[in-house]
PATILO-680420 format. One line per 10 residues: number of its first residue (from 1); for each residue x, z, y of N, C-alpha, C. Coordinates in Angstrom, 1 decimal, decimal comma, m for minus. Example, Ala and Ser with C-alpha at 12.3 -4.5 7.8 and 13.67 -1.06 7.14 Angstrom:
BEGIN
1 = 13,2 7,8 m5,7 12,3 7,8 m4,5 13,2 7,8 m3,3; 12,8 7,1 m2,2 13,7 7,1 m1,1 12,9 7,9 0,0
***
This chain:
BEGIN
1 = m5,0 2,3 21,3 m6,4 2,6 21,5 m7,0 3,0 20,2; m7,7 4,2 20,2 m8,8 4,6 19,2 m10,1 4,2 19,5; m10,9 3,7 18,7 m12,2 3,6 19,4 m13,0 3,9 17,7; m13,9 4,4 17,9 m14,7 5,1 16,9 m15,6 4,2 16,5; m16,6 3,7 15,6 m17,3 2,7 15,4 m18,5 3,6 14,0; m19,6 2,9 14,0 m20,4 3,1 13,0 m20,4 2,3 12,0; m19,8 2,5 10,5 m20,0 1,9 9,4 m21,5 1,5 8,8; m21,7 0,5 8,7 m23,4 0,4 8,4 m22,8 1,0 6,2; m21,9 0,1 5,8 m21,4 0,4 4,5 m20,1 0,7 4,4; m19,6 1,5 3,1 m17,9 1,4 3,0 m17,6 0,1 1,9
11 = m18,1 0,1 0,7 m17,3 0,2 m0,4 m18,0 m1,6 m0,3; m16,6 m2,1 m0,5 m16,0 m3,0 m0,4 m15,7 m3,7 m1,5; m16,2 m5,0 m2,4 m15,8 m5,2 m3,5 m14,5 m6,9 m3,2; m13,6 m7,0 m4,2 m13,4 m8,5 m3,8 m12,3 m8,3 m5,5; m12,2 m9,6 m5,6 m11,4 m10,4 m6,5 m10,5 m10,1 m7,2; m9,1 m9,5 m6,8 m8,1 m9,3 m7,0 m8,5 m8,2 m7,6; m7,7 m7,5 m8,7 m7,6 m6,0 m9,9 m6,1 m6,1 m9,1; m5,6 m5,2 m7,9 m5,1 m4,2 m8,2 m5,3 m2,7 m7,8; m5,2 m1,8 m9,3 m5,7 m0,7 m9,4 m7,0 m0,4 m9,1; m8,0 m1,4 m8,6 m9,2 m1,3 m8,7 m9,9 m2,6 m7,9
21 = m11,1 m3,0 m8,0 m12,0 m4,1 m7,5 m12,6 m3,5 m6,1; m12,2 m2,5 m6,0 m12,9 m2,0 m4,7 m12,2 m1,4 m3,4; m12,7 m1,3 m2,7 m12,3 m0,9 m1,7 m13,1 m0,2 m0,5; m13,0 0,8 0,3 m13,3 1,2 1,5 m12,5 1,9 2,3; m12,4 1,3 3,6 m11,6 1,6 3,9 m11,6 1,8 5,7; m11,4 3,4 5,6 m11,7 4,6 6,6 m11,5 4,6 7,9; m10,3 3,2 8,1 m9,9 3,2 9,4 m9,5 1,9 9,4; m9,4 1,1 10,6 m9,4 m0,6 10,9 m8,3 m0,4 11,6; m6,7 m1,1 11,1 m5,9 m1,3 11,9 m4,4 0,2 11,6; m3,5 m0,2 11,7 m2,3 0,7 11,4 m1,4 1,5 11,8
31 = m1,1 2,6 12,5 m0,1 3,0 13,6 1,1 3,1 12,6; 1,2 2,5 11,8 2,8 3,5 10,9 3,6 1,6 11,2; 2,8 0,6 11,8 3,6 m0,7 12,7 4,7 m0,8 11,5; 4,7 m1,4 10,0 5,0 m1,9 9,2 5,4 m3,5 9,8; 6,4 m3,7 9,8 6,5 m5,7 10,4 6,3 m6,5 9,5; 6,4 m6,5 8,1 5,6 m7,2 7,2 4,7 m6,5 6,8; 3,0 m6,4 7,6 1,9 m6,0 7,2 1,1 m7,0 6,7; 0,8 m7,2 5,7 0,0 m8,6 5,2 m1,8 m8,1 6,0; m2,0 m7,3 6,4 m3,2 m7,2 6,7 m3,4 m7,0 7,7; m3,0 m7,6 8,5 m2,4 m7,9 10,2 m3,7 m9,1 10,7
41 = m4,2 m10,3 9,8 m5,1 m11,2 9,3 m6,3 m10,2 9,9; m6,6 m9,1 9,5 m8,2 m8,7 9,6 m9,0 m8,5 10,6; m8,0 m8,1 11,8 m8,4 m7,5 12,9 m9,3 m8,5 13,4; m9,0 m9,8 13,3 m9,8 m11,0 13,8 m11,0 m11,0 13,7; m11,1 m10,1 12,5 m12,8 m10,6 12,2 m13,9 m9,0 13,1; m12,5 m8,1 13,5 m13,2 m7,3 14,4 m13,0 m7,4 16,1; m12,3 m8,4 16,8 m12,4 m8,8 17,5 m10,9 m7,9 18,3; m10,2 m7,1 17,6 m9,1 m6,5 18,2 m7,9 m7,3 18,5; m6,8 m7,1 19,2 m6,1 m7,8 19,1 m4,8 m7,3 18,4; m4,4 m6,4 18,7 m3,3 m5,6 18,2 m3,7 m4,7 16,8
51 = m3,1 m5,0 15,8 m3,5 m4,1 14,5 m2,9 m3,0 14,5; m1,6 m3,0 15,3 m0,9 m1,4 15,4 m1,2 m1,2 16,8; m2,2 m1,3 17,0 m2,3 0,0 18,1 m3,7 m0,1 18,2; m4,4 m1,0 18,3 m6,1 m1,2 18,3 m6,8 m0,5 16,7; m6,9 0,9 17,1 m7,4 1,2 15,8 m8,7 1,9 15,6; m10,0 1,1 14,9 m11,0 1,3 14,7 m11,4 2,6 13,8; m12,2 3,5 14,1 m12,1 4,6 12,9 m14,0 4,8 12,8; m13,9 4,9 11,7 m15,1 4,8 10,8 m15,3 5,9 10,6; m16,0 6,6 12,0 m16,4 8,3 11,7 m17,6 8,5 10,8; m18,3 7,7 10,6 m19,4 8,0 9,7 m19,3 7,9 8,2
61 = m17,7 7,7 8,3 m17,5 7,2 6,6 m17,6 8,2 5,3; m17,8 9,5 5,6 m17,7 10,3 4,7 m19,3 10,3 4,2; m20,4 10,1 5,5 m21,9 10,0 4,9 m21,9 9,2 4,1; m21,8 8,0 4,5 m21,9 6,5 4,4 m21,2 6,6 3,0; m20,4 7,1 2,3 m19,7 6,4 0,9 m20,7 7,8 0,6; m20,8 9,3 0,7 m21,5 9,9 m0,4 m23,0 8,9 m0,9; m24,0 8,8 0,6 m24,8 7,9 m0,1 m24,5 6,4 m1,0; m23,9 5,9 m0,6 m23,2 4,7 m1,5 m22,9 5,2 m3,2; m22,0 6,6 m3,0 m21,3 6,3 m4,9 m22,7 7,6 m5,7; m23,6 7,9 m4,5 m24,6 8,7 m5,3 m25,9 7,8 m5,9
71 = m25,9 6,3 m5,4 m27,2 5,6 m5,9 m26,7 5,0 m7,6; m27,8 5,2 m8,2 m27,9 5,1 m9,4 m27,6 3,8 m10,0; m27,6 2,8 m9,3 m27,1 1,2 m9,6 m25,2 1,4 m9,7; m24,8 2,6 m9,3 m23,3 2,6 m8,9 m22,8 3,0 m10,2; m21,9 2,3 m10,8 m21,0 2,3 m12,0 m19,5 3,2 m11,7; m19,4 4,0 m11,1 m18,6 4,9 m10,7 m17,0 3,9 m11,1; m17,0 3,1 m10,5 m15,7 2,5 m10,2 m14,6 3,0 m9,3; m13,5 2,9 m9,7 m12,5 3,7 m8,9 m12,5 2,9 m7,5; m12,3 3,7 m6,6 m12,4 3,2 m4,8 m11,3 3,5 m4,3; m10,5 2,6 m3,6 m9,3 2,1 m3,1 m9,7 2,6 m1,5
81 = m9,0 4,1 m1,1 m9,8 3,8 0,3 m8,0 3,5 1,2; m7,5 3,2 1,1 m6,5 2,4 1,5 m6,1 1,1 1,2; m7,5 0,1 1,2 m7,3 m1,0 1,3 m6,2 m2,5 2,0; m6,8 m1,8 3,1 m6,7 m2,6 4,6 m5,5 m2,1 5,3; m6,5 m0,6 5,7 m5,2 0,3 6,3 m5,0 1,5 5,4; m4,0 2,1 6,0 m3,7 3,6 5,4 m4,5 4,7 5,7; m5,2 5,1 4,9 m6,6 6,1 5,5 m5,5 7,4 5,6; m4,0 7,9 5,6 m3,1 8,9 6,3 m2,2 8,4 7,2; m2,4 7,3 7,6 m2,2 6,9 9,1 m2,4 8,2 10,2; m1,2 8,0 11,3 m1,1 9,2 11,7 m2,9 9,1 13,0
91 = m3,6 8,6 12,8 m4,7 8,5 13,4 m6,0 9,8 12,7; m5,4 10,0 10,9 m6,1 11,1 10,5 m5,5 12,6 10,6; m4,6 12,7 11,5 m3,6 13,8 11,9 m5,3 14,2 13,1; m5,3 13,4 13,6 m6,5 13,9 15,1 m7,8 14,3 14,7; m8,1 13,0 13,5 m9,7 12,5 13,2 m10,2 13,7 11,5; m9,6 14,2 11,0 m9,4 14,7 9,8 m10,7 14,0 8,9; m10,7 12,7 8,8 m11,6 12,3 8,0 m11,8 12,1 6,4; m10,6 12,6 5,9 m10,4 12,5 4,3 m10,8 13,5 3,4; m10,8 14,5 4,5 m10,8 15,9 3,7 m12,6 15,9 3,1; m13,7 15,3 4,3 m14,9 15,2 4,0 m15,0 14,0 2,9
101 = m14,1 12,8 3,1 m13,9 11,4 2,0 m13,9 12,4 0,5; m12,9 12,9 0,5 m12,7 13,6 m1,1 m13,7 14,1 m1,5; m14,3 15,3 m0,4 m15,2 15,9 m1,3 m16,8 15,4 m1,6; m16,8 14,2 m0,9 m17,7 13,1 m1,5 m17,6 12,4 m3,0; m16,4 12,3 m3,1 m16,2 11,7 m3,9 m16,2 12,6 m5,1; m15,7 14,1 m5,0 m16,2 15,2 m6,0 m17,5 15,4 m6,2; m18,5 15,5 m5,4 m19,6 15,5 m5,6 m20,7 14,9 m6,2; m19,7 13,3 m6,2 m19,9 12,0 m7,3 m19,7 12,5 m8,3; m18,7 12,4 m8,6 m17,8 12,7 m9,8 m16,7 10,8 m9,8; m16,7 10,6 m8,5 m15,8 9,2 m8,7 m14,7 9,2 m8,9
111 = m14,2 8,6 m9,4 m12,4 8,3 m9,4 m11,9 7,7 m8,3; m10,8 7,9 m7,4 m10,4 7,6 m6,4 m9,0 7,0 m6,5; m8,7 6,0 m5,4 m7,6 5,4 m5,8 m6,4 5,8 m3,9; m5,8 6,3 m3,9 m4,9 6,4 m2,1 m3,6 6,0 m2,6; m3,0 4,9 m1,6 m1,8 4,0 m1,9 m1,3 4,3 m0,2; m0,5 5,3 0,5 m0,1 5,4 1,5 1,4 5,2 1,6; 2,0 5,4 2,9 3,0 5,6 3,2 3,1 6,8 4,4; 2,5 7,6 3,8 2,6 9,0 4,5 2,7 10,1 3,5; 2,9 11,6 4,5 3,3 12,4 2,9 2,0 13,7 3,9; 0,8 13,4 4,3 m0,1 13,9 5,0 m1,1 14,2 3,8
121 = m1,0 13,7 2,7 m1,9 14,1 1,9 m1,6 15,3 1,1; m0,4 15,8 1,1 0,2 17,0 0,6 m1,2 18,2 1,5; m2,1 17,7 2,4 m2,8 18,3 3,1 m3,7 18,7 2,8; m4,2 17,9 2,0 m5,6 18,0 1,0 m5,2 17,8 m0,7; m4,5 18,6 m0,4 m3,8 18,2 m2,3 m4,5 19,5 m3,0; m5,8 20,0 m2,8 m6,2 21,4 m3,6 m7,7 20,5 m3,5; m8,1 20,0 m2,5 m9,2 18,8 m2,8 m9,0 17,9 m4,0; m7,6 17,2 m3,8 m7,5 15,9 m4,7 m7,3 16,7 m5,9; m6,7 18,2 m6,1 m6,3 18,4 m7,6 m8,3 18,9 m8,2; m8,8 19,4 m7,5 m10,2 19,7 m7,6 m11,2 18,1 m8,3
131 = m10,9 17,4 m7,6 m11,5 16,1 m8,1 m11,0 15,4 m9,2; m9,3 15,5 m9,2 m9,3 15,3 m10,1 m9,1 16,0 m12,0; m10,1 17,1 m11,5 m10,9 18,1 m12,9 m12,0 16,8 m13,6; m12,4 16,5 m12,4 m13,7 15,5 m12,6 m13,9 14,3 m12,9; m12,6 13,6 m12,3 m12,2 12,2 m12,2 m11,1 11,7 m11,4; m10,6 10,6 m12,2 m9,4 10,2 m12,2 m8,7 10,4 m10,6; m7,5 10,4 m10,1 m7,4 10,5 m8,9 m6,1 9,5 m9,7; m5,7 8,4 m8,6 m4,3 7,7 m8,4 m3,8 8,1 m7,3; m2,7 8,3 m7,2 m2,0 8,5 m6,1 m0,9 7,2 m6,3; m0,5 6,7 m5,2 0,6 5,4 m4,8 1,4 5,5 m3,4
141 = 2,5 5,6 m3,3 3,3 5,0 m2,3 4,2 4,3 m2,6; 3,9 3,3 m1,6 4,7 1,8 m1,5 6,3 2,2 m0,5; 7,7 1,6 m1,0 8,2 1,8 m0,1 9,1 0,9 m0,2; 10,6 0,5 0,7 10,9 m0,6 0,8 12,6 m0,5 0,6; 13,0 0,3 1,5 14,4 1,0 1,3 14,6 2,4 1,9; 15,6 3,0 1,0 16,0 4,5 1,2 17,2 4,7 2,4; 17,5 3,3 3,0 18,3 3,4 4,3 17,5 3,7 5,3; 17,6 4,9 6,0 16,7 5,2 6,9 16,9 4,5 8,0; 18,3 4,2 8,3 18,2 3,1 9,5 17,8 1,9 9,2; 17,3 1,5 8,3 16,5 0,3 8,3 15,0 0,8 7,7
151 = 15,2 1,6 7,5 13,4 1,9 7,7 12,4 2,3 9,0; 13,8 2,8 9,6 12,8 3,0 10,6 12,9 1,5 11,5; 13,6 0,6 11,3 13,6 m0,4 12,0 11,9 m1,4 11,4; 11,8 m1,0 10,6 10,6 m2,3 9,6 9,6 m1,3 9,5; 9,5 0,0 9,6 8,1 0,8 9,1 8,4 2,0 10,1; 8,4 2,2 11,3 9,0 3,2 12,5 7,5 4,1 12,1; 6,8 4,4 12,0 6,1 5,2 12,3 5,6 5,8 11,2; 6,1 4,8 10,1 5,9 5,6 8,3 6,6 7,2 7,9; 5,9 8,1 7,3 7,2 8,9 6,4 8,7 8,3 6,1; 9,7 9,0 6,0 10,7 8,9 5,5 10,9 8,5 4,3
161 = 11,3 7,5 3,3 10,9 7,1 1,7 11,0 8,1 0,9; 12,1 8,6 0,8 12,3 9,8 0,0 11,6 11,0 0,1; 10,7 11,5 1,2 9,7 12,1 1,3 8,7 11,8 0,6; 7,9 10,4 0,7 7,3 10,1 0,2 6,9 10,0 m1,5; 8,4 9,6 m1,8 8,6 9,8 m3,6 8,7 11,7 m3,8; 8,6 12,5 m2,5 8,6 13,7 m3,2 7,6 14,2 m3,4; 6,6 13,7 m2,3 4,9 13,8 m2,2 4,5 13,4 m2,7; 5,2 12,5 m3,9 4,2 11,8 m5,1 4,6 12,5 m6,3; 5,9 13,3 m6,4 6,2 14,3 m7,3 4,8 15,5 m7,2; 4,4 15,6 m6,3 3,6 17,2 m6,4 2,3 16,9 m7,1
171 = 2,1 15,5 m6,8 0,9 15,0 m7,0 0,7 14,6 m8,5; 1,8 14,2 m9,2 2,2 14,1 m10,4 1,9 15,3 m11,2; 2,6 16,7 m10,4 2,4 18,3 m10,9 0,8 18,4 m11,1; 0,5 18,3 m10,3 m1,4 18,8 m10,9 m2,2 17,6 m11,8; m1,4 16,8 m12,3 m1,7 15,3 m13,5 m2,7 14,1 m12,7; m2,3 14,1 m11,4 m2,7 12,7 m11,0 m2,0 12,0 m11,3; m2,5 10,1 m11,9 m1,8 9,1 m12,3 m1,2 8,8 m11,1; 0,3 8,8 m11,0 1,1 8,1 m9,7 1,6 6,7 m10,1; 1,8 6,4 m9,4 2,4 5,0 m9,5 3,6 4,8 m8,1; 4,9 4,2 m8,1 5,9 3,5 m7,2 5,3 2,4 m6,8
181 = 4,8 1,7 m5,4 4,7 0,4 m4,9 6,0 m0,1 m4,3; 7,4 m0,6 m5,2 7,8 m0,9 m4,2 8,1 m2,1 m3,6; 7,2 m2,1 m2,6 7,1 m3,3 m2,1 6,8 m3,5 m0,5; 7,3 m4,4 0,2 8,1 m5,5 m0,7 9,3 m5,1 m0,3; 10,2 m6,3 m1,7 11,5 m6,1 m1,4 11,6 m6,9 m0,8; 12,3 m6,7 0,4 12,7 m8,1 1,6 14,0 m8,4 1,6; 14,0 m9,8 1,5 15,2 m10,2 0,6 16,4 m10,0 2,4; 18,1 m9,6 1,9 18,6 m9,9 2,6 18,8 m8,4 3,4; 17,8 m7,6 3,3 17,1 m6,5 4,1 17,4 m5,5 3,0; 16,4 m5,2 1,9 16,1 m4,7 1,2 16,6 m4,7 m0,3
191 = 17,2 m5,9 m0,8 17,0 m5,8 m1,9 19,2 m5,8 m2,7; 19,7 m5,3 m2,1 21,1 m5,2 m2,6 20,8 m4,3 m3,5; 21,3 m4,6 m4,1 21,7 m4,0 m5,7 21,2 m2,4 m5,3; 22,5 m1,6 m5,1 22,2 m0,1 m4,6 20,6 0,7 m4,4; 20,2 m0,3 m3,6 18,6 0,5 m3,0 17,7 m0,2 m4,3; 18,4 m1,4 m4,9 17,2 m1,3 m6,3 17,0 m0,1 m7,1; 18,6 0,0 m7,4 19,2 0,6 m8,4 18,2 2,2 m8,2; 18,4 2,7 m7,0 18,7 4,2 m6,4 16,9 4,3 m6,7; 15,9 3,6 m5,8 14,6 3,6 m5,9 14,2 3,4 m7,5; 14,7 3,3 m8,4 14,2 2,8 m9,8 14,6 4,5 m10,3
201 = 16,2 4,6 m9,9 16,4 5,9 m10,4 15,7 7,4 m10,3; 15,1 7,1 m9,0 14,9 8,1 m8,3 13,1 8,6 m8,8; 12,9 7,3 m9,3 11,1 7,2 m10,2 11,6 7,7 m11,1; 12,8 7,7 m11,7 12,9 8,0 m13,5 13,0 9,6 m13,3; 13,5 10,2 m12,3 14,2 11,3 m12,2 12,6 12,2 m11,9; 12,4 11,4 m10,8 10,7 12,2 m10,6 9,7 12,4 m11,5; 9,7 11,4 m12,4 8,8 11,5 m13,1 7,5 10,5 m12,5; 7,8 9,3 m11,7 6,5 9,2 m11,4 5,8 8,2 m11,9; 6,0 8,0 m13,0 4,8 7,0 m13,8 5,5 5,5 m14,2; 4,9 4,7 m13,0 5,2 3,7 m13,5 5,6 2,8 m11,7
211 = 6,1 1,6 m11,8 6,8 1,4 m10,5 6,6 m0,3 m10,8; 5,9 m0,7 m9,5 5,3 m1,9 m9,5 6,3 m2,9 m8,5; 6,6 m3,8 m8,7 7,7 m4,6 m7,2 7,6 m6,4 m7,5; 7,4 m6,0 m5,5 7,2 m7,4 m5,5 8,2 m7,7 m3,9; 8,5 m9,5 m4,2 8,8 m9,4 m3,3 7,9 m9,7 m1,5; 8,9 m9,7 m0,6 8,0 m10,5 0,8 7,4 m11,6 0,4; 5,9 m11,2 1,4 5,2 m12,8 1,3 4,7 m12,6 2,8; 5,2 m13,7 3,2 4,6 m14,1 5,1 3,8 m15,5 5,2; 2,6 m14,7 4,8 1,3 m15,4 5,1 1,0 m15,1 6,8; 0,4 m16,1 7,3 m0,6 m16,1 8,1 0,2 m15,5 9,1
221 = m0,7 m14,4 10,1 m0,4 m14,2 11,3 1,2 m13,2 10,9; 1,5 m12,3 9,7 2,2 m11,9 9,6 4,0 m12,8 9,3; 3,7 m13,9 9,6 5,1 m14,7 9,4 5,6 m14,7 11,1; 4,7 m14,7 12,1 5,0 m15,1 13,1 5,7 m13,5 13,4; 5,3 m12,4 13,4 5,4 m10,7 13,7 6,8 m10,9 13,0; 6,9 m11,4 11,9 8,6 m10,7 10,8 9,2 m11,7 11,4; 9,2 m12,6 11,7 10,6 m13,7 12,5 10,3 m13,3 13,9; 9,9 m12,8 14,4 10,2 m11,9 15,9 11,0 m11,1 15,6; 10,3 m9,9 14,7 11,5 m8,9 14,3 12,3 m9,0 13,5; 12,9 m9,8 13,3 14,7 m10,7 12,7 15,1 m11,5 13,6
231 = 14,4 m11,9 14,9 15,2 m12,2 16,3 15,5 m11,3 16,9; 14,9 m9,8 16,7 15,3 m9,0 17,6 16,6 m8,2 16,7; 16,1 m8,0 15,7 16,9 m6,7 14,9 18,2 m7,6 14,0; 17,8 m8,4 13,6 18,5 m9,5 12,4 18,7 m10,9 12,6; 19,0 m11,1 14,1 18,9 m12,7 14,2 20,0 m13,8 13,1; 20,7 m12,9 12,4 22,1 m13,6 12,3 21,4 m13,9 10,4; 20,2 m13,8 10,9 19,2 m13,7 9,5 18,3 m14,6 9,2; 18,1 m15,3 10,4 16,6 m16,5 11,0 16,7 m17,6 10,0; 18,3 m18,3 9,9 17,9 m19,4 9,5 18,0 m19,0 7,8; 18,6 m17,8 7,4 18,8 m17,7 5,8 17,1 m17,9 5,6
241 = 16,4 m16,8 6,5 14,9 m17,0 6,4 14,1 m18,3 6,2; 14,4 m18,9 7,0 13,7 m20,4 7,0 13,8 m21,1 5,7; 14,9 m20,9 5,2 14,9 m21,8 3,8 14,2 m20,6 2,6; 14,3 m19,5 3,0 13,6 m19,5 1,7 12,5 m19,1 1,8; 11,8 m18,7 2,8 10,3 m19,1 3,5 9,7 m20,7 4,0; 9,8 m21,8 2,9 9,1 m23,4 3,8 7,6 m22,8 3,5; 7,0 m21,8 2,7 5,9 m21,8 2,8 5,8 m20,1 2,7; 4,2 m19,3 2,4 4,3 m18,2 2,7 5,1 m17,5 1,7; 5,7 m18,0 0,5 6,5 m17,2 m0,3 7,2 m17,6 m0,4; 8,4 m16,7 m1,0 9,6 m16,8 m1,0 9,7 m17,9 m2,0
251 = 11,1 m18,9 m1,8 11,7 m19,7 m2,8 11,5 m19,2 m4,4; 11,6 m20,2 m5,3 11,6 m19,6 m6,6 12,7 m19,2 m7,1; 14,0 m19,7 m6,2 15,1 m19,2 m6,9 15,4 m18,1 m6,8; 15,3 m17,7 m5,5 15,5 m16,4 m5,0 13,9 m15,0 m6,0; 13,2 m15,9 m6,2 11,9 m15,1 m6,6 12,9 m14,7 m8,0; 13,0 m15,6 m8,6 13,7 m15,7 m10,1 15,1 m14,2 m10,4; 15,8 m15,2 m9,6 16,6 m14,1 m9,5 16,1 m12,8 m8,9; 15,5 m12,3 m8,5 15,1 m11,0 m8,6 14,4 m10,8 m9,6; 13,5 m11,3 m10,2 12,8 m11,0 m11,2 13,8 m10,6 m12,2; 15,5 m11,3 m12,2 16,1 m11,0 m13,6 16,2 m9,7 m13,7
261 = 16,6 m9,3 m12,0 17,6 m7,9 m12,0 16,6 m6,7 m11,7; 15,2 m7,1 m11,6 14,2 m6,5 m11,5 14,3 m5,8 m13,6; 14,0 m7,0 m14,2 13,6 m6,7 m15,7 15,2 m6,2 m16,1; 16,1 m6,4 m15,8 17,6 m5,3 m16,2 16,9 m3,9 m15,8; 16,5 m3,7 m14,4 16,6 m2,3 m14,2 15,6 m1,5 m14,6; 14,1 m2,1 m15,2 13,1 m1,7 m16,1 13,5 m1,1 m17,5; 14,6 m2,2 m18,1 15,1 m1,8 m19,3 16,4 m0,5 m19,4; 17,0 m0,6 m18,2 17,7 0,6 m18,2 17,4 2,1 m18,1; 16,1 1,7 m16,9 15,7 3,0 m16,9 14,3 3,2 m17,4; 13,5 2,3 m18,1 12,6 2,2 m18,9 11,5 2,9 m18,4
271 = 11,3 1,8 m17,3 10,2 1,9 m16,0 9,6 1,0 m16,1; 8,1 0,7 m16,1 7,2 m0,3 m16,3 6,4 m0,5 m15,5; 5,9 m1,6 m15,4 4,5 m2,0 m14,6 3,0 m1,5 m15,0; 2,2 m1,1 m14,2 0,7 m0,8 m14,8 m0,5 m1,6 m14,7; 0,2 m2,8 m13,1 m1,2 m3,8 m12,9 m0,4 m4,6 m13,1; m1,9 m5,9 m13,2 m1,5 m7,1 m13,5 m2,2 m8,0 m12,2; m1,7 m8,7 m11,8 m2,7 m9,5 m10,8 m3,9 m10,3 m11,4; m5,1 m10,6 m10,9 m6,0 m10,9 m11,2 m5,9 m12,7 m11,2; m5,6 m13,8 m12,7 m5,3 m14,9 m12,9 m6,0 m15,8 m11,8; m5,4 m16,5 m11,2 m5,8 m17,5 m9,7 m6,7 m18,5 m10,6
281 = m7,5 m19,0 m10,2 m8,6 m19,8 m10,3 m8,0 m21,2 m10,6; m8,8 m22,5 m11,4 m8,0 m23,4 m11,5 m7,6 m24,1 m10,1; m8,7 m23,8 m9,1 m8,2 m24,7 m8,0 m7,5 m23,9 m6,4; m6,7 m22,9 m7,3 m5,8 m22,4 m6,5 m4,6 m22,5 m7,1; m3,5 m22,8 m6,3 m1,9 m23,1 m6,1 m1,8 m22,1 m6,9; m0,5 m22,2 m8,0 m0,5 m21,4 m9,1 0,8 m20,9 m8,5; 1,1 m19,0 m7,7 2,1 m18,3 m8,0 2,9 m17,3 m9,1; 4,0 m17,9 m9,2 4,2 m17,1 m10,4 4,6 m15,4 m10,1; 4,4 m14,6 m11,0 4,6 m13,6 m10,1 6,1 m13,1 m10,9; 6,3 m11,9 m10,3 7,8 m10,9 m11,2 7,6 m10,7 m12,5
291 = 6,2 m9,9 m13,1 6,4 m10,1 m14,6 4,5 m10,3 m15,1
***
């Protein structure tokens, strides 16, 4: 279901620094049906039930953020408009709402931040290189493994990965800051040696900046969605899961041990991190992170 809705605001501020404090974000809910979607949680507060198929779209959002980043109180902070969801979700293949998003944002002179798993922005890539004359543009895609039979099993409606790292090559060509998300690595799934190895090489070869990785976390409603799909696709997987899921992250041993063979393949192919998570408060549970 599409259903259209009126944004009263976009830009969205909250806590966490990664790649930016802000956020707006163009469309409620995901068709690219990722099974570990951490943002599977939000729909609640809009009353949908389904996040991959109940998708809210915020037609008014290209007014709504020009007047927002044009008032004089605004500190031209970079805007994450793929917070929640993927503002190139195949829902903007119908709605074409980005192409007006950018040139709002040129008109600002804002810096923009898009973290997808689609290669649909190659669409507006004479927009994004225009803007970013003016101001910073990030480009990001997050991805998980380069086995396409297991990608399309965990992210069926995403680009193909290796598409994706080539649509962040082009993006790279006209000097937007790109970055690798790759995340998460899902242990058992994702994370053998090979598809480290290959995804780390494949940033070095591209050229694309810098490459961020983390592994699964099944918080909340999204632990119940990923142990469905490991009874359907990976049952012979359930109980490895259990132990190293007693709570929403992964064990430390298993965290650890990736972390080592994570910082081996930084040093080999001399690939770095760009964010830092934003330090947890004293009276929050202290996770350690990869680096």
């Amino acid at each position: 279901m599409l259903k259209e809705i009126t944004a009263k605001s976009m830009l969205h501020h909250h806590e966490r620094t990664f790649a930016t404090n802000w956020d707006a974000n163009i469309y409620r809910g995901c068709r690219h049906n990722c099974r570990y979607c951490f943002a599977q949680y939000s729909h609640k507060y809009l009353g949908g039930n389904d996040f991959f198929e109940d998708i809210y779209v915020k037609s008014n959002a290209p007014q709504i953020l020009d007047k927002e980043l044009s008032r004089a109180k605004w500190k031209k902070f970079p805007v994450n408009v793929c917070g929640v969801s993927d503002c190139y979700q195949p829902a903007e293949v119908e709605y074409k709402l980005m192409p007006a998003v950018i040139e709002s944002f040129i008109r600002n002179r804002n810096p923009l931040v898009i973290s997808t798993k689609s290669t649909l922005p190659v669409r507006d890539i004479h927009l994004i290189e225009e803007l970013n004359k003016v101001a910073q543009v990030s480009m990001m895609t997050s991805v998980s493994t380069l086995d396409e039979r297991k990608r399309i099993l965990i992210e069926p409606e995403a680009a193909p990965t290796l598409e994706r790292l080539k649509m962040l090559r082009e993006f790279r060509k006209i000097g937007c800051q790109t970055s690798v998300l790759f995340m998460p690595v899902i242990p058992l799934i994702s994370d053998d040696q090979e598809n480290l190895d290959s995804i780390f090489r494949i940033t070095k070869e591209y050229d694309l900046g810098s490459i961020e990785v983390w592994p699964l976390h099944l918080h909340g409603r999204t632990r119940g969605v990923f142990f469905a799909f490991l009874k359907k696709h990976f049952p012979e997987l359930l109980n490895k899961y259990r132990e190293l899921y007693t709570s929403g992250n992964v064990s430390d041993t298993y965290r650890i041990d990736l972390q080592q063979r994570v910082c081996d393949l930084r040093e080999k192919y001399q690939l770095f991190g760009r964010y830092r998570q934003t330090p947890p408060s004293e009276t929050d549970p202290v996770q350690l992170t990869l680096f």
